[in-house]
LUMBALUM-911443 format. One record per residue (C-alpha): residue number from 1; residue in one letter; x, y, z. Coordinates in Angstrom, 3 decimals. Layout:
<atoms>
bakol = NUM	pati = A	x = X	y = Y	z = Z
...
</atoms>
This chain:
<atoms>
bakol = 1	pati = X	x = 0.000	y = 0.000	z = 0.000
bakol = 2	pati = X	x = 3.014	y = 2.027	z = 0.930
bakol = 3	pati = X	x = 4.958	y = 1.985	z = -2.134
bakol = 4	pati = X	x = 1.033	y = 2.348	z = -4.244
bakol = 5	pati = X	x = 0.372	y = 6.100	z = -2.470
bakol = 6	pati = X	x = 4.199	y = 6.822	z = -3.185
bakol = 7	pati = X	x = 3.833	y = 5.897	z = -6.979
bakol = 8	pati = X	x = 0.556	y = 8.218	z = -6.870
bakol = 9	pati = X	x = 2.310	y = 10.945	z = -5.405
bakol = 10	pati = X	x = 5.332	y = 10.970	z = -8.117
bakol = 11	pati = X	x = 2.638	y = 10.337	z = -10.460
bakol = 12	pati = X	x = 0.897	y = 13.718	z = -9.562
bakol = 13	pati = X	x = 4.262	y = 15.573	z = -8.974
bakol = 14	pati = X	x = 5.253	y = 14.677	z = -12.477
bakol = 15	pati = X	x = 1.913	y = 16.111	z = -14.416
bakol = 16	pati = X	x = 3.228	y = 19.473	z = -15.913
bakol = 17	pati = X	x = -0.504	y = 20.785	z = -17.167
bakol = 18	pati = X	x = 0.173	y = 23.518	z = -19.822
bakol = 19	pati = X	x = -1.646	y = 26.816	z = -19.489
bakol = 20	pati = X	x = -5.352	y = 26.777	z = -20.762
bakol = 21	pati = X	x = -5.871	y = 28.251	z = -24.566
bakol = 22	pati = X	x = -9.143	y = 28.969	z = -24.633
bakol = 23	pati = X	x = -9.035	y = 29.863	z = -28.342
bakol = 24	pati = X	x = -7.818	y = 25.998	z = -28.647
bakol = 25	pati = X	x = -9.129	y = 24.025	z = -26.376
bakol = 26	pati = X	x = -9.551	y = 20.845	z = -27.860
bakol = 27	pati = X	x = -5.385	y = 21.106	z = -28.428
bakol = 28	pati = X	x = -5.145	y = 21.918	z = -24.887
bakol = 29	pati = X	x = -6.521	y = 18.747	z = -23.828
bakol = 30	pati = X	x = -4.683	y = 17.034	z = -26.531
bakol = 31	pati = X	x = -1.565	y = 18.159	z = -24.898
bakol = 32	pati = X	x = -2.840	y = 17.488	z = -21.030
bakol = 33	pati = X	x = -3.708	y = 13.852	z = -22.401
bakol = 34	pati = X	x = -0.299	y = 13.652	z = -23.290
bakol = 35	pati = X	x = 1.173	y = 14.795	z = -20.076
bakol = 36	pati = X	x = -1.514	y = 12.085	z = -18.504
bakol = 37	pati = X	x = -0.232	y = 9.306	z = -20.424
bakol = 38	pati = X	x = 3.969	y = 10.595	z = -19.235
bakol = 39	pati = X	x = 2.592	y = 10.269	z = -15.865
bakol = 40	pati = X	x = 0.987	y = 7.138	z = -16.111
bakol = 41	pati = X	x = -2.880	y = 9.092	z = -14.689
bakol = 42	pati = X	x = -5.631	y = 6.963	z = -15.666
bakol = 43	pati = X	x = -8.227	y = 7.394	z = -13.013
bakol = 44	pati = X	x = -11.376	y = 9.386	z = -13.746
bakol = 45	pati = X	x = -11.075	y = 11.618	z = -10.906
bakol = 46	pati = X	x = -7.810	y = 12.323	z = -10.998
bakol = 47	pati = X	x = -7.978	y = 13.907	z = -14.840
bakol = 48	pati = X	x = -11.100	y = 15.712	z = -13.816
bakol = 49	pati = X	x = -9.774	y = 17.368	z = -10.844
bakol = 50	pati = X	x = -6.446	y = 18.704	z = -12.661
bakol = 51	pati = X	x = -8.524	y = 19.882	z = -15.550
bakol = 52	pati = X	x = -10.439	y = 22.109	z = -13.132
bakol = 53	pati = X	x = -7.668	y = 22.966	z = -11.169
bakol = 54	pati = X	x = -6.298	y = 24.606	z = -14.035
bakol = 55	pati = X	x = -8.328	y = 26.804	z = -15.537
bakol = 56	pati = X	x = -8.929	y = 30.308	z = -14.429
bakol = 57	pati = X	x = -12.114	y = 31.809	z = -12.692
bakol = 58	pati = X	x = -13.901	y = 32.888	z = -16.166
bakol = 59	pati = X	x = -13.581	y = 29.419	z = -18.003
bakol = 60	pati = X	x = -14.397	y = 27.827	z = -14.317
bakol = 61	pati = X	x = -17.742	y = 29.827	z = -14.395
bakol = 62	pati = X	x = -18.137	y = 28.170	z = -18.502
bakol = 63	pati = X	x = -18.595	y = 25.110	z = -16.756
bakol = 64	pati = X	x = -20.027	y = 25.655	z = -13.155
bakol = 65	pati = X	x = -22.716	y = 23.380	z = -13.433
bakol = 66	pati = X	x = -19.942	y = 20.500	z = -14.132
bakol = 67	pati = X	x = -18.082	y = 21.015	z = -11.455
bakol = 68	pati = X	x = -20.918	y = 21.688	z = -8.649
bakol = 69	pati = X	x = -22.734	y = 18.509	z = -10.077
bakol = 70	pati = X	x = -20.521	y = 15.804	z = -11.835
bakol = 71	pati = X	x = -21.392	y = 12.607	z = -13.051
bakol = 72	pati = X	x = -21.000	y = 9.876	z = -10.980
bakol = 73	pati = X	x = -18.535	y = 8.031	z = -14.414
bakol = 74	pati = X	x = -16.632	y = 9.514	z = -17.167
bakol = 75	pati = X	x = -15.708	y = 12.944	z = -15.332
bakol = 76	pati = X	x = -13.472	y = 14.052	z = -16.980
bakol = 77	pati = X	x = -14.915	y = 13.871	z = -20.573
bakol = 78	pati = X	x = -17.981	y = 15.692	z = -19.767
bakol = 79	pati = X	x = -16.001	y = 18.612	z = -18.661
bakol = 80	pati = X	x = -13.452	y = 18.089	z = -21.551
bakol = 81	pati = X	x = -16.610	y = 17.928	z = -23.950
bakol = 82	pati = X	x = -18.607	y = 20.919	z = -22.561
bakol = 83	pati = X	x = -15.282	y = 23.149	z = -22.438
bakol = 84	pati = X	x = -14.185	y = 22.311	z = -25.840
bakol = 85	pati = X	x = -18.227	y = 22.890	z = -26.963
bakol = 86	pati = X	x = -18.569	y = 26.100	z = -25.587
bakol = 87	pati = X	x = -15.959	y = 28.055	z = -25.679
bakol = 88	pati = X	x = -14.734	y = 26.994	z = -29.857
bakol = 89	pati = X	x = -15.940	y = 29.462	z = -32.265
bakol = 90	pati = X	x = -18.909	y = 28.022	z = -34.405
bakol = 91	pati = X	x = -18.277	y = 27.449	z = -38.153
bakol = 92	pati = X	x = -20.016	y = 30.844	z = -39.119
bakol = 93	pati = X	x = -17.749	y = 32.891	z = -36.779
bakol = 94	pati = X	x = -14.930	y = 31.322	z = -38.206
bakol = 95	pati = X	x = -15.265	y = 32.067	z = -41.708
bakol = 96	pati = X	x = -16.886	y = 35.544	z = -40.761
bakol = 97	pati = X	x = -13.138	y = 36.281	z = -39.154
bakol = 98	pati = X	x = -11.890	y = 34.452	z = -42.427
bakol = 99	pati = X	x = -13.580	y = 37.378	z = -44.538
bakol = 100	pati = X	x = -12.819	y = 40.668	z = -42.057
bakol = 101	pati = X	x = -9.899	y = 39.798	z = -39.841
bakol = 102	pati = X	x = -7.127	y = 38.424	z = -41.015
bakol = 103	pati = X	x = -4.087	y = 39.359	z = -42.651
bakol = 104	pati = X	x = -0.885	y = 38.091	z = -43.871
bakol = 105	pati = X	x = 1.245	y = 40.194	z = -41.101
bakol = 106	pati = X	x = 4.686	y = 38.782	z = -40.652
bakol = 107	pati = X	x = 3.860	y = 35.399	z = -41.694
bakol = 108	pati = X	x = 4.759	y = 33.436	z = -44.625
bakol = 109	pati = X	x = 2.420	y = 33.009	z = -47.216
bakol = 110	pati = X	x = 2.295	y = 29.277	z = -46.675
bakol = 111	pati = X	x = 2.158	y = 29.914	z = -42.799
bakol = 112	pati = X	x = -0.914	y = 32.399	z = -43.650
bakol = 113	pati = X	x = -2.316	y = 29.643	z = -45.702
bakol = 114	pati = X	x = -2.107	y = 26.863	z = -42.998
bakol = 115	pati = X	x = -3.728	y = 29.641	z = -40.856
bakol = 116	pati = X	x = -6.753	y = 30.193	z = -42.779
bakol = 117	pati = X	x = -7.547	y = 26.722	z = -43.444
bakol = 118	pati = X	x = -7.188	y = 26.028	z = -39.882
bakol = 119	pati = X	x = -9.815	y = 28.901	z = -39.301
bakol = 120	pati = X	x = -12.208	y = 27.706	z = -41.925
bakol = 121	pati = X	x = -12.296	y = 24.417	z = -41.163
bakol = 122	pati = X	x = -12.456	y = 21.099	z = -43.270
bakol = 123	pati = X	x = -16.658	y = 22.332	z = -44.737
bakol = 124	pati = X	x = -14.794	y = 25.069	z = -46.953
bakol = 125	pati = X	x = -13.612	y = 24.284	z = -50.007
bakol = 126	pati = X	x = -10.032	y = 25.189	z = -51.089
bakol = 127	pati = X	x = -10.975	y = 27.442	z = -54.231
bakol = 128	pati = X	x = -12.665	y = 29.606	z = -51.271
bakol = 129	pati = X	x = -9.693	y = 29.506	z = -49.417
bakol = 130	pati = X	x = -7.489	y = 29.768	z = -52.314
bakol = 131	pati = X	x = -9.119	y = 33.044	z = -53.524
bakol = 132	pati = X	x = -9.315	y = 34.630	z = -50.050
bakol = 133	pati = X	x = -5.627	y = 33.910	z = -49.536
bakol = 134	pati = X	x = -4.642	y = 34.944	z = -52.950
bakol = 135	pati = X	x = -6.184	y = 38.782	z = -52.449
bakol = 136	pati = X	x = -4.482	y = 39.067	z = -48.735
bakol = 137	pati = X	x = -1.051	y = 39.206	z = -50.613
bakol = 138	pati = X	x = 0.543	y = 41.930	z = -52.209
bakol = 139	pati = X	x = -0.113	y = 42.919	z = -55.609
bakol = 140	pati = X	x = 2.984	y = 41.550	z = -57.223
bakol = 141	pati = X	x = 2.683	y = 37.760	z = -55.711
bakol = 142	pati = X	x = -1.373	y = 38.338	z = -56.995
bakol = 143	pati = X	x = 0.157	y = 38.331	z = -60.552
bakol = 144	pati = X	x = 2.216	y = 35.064	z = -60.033
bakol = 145	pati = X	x = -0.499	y = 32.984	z = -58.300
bakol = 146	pati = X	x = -3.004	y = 34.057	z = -61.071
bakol = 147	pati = X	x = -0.334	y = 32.655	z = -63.868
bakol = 148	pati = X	x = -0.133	y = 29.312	z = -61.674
bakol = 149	pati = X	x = -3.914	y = 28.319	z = -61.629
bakol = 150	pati = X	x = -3.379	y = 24.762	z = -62.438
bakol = 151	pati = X	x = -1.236	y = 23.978	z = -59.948
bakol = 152	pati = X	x = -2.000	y = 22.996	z = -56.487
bakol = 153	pati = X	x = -2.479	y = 25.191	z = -53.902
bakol = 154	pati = X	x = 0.364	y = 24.215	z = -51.883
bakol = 155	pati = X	x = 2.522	y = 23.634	z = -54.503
bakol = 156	pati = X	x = 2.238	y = 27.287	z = -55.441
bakol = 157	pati = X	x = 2.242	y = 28.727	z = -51.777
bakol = 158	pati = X	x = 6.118	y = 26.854	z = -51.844
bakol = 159	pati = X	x = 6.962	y = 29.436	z = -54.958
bakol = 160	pati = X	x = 5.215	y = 32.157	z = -53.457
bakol = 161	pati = X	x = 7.364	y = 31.857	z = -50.274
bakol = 162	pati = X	x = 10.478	y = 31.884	z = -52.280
bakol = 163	pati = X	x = 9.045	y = 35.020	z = -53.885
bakol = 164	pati = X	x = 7.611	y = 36.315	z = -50.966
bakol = 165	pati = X	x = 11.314	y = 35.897	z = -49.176
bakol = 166	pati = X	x = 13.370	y = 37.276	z = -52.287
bakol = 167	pati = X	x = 11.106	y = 40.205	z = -52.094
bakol = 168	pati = X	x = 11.850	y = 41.595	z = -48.433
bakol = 169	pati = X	x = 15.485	y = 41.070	z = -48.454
bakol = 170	pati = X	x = 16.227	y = 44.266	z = -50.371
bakol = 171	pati = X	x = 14.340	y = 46.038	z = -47.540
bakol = 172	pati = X	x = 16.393	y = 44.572	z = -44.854
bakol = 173	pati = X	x = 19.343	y = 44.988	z = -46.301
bakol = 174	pati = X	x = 18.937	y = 48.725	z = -47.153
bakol = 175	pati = X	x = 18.138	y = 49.217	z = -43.830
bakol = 176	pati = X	x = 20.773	y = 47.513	z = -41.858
bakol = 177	pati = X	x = 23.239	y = 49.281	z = -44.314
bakol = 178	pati = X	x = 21.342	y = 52.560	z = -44.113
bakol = 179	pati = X	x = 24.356	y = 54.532	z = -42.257
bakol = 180	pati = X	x = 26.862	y = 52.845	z = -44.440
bakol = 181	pati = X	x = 25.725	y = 53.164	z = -48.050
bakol = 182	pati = X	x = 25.092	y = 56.597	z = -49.976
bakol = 183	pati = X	x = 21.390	y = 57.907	z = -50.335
bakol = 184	pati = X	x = 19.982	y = 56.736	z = -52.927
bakol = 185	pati = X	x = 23.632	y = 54.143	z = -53.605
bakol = 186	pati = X	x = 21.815	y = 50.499	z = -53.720
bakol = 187	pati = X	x = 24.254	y = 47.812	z = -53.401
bakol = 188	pati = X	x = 25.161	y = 45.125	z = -55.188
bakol = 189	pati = X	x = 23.460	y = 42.679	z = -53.288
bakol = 190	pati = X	x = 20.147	y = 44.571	z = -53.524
bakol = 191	pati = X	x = 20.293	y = 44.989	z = -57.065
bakol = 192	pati = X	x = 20.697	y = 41.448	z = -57.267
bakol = 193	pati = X	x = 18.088	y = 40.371	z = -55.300
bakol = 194	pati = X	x = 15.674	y = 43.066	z = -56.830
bakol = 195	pati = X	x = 16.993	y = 41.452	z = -60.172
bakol = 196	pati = X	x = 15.954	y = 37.883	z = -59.372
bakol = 197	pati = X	x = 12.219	y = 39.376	z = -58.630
bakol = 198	pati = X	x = 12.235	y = 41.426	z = -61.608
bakol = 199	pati = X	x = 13.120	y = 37.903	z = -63.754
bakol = 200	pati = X	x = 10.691	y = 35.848	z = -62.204
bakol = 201	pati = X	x = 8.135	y = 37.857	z = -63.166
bakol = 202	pati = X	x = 9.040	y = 38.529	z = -66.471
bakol = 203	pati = X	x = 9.237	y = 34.431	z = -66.707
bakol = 204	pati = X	x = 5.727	y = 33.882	z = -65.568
bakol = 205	pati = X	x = 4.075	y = 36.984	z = -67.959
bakol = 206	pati = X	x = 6.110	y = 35.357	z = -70.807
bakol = 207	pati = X	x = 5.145	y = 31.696	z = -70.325
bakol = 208	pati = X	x = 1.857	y = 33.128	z = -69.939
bakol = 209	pati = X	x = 1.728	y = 34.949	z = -73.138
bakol = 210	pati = X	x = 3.043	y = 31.920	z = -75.165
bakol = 211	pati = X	x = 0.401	y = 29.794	z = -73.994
bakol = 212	pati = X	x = -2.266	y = 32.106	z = -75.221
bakol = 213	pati = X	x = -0.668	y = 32.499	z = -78.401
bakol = 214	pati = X	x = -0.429	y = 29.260	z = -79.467
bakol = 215	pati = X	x = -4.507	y = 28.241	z = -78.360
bakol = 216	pati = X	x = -5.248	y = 30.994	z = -80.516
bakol = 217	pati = X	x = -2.745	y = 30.696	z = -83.730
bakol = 218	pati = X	x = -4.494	y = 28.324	z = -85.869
bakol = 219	pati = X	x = -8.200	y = 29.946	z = -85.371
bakol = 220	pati = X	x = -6.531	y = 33.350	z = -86.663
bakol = 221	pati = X	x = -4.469	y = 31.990	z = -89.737
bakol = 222	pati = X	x = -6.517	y = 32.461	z = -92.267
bakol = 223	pati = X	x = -7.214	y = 35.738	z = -91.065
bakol = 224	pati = X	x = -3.983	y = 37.315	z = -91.120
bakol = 225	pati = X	x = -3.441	y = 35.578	z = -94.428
bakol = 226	pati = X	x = -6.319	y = 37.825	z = -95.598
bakol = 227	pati = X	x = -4.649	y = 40.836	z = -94.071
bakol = 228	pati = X	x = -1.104	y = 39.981	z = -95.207
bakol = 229	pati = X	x = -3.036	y = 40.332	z = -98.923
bakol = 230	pati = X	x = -5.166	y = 43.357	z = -97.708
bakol = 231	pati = X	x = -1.789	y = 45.249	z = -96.888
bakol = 232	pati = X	x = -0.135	y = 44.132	z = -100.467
bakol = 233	pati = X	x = -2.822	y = 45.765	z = -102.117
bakol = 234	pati = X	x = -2.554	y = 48.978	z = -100.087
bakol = 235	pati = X	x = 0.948	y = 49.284	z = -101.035
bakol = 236	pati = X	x = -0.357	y = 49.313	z = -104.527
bakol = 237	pati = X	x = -1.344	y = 52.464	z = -104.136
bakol = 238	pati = X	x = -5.020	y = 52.488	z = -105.466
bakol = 239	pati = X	x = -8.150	y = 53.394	z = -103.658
bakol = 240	pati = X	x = -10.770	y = 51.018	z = -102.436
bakol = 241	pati = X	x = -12.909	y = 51.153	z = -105.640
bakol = 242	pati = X	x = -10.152	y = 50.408	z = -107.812
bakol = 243	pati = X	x = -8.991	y = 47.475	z = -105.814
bakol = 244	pati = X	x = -11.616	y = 46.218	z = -105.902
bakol = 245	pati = X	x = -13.696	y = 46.525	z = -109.567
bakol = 246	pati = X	x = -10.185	y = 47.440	z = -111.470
bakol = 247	pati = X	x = -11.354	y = 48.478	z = -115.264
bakol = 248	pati = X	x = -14.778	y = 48.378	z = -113.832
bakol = 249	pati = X	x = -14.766	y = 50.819	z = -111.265
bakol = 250	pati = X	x = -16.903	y = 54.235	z = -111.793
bakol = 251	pati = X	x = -15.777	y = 55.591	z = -108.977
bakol = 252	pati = X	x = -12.335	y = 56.622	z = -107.219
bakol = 253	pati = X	x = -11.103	y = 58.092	z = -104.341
bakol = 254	pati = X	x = -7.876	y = 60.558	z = -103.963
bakol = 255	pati = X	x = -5.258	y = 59.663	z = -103.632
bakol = 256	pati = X	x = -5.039	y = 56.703	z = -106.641
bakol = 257	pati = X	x = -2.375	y = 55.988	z = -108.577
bakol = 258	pati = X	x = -4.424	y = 53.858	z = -110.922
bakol = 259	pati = X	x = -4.011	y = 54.245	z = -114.441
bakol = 260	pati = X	x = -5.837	y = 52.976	z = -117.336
bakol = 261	pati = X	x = -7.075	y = 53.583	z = -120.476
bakol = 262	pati = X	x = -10.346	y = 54.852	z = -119.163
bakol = 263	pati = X	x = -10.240	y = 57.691	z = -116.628
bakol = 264	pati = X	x = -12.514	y = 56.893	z = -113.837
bakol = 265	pati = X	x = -15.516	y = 59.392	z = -113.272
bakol = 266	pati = X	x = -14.985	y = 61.053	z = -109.740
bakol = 267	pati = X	x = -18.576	y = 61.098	z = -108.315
</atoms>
């Protein structure tokens, strides 16, 4: 019996509960089950009573009627249930701080992805997601990710950080080397790295621009075939009417260099 109470008592000693996150509380108790299964806590009570002897007064009066009046079994999941039910945003408050709160801040555009699919949850589909991401970037990036549409979403939030990361080194490094380098003097490194942004996005716009050329070249052939003859003729030198009706015409139209046996009647 001795050596049971003293196993309890390292058992208890050992628990290191994290702080509540009542934004996240179904992670919380992922992470206090963990700590449970360290410390080898399997009784009932035992979970239930280090659950509420962690959480502060406001999350404590959440659940009051838990605590005054548990069930006789299973204590500890009715209070893990009833925290995690009321204090997680619903499904419409989470998309309705998808559409007015959030912003890409210091985060990576792939971190800021992650971020808002967390928020909306698995109901939202990703073109959603995708388009609400893609107009919380800057302009530039905008551009890119438009020219990428076939690809996977992650696959393009992976070139977007690269972008994304090219594109705020030249602002670092002017201002760590603000005291050492002439106003209006970038280095060479910036210029470089200003460079390598400049050429990705004159890669993109011109892969783009091939690909619409060639869908389109063989539905406008014959059409600039007909203009290739229309401009022949021009150079020719003769109005419309005698381009069309030659010896025929009864009409012309300065200037004309046509000349024939006939004179044309100017009417």
């Amino acid at each position: 019996m001795a050596n049971n109470g003293a196993q309890e008592e390292v058992c208890r000693v050992g628990v290191k509960v994290p702080p509540f996150w009542p934004n996240e509380p179904a992670l919380w108790f992922v992470q206090l089950e963990g700590q449970f299964a360290l410390s080898n806590i399997t009784a009932d009570g035992m979970k239930f009573y280090h659950v509420i002897a962690n959480l502060d007064y406001k999350y404590v009066c959440e659940v009051k009627d838990v605590i005054t009046n548990p069930p006789a079994e299973n204590k500890y999941e009715k209070i893990k249930t009833e925290l995690i039910s009321r204090l997680s945003a619903s499904q419409e408050q989470r998309v309705r701080q998808l559409l007015t709160h959030e912003e890409l801040g210091d985060r990576k555009p792939s971190q800021f992805l992650r971020h808002l699919r967390s928020l909306a949850g698995a109901e939202v589909p990703d073109e959603f997601i995708r388009s609400l991401w893609t107009n919380r970037l800057p302009s530039h990036v905008q551009a890119i990710i438009a020219a990428q549409a076939d690809l996977p979403l992650d696959t393009v939030a992976q070139i977007v950080d690269k972008i994304h990361e090219v594109s705020l080194q030249p602002q670092v490094a002017a201002t760590s080397t603000s005291t050492s380098t002439p106003s209006g003097c970038p280095t060479t490194l910036i210029e470089k790295l200003v460079q390598r942004v400049d050429d990705l996005s004159r890669q993109v716009a011109e892969l783009s621009i091939r690909s619409r050329s060639r869908s389109r070249s063989r539905a406008r052939s014959p059409r600039w075939r007909r203009r290739s003859r229309s401009r022949s003729n021009a150079g020719s030198g003769h109005c419309w009417y005698h381009r069309r009706f030659g010896n025929q015409s009864t009409k012309c139209r300065s200037p004309c260099s046509f000349h024939s046996g006939n004179e044309p009647s100017s009417q």
